[in-house]
C-alpha positions as CSV (number, residue, x, y, z in Angstrom):
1,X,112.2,111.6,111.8
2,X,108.6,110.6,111.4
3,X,107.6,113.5,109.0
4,X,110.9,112.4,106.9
5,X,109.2,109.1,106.5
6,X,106.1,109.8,105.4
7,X,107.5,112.6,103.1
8,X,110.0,109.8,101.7
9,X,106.9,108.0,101.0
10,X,104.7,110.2,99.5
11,X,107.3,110.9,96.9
12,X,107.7,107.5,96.1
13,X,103.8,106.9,95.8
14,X,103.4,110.0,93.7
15,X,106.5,109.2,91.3
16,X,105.0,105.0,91.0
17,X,101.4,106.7,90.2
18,X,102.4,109.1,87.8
19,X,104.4,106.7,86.0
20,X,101.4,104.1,85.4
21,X,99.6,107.6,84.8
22,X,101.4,108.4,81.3
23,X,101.4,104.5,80.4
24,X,97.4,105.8,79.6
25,X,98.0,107.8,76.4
26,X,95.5,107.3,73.5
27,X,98.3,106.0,71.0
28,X,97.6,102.2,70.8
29,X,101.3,101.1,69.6
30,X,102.9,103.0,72.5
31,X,100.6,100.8,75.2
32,X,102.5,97.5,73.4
33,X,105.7,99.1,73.5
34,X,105.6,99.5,76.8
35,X,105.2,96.5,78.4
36,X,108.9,95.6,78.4
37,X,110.0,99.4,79.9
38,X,107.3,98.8,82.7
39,X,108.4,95.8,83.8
40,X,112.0,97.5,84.0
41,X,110.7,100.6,85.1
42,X,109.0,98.2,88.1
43,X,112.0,96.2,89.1
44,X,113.7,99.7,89.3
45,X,111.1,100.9,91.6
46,X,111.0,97.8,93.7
47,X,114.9,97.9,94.2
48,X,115.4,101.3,95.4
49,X,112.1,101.0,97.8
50,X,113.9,97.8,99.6
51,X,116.7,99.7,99.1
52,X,115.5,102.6,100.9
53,X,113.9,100.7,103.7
54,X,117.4,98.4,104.3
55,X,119.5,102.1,104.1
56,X,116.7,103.9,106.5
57,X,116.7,100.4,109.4
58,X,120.8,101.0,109.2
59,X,120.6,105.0,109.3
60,X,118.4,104.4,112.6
61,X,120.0,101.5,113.7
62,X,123.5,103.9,114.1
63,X,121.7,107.0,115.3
């Protein structure tokens, strides 16, 4: 169950990095566009981790 974890994880961690990754790009207007999708794109992110967390304490909760 472990190893599901930490593979759960590591997905999560490498889809939040390579998010901020393409919020990098060399055309100037499309760092001020942004700024309003990130925050979004964050809340998103921060829902479905706590989401994931409450879902996983339940799953092993039942088991």
């Amino acid at each position: 169950m472990a190893v599901y974890i930490i593979l759960i994880l590591i997905i999560c961690i490498s889809a939040f990095l390579l998010t901020f990754q393409q919020l990098g790009r060399s055309d100037p207007n499309y760092r001020e566009e942004s700024k309003t999708q990130l925050k979004r794109l964050s809340m998103i992110y921060v829902v479905a981790i706590i989401g994931s967390v409450i879902a996983l304490v339940i799953y092993m909760s039942v088991s």
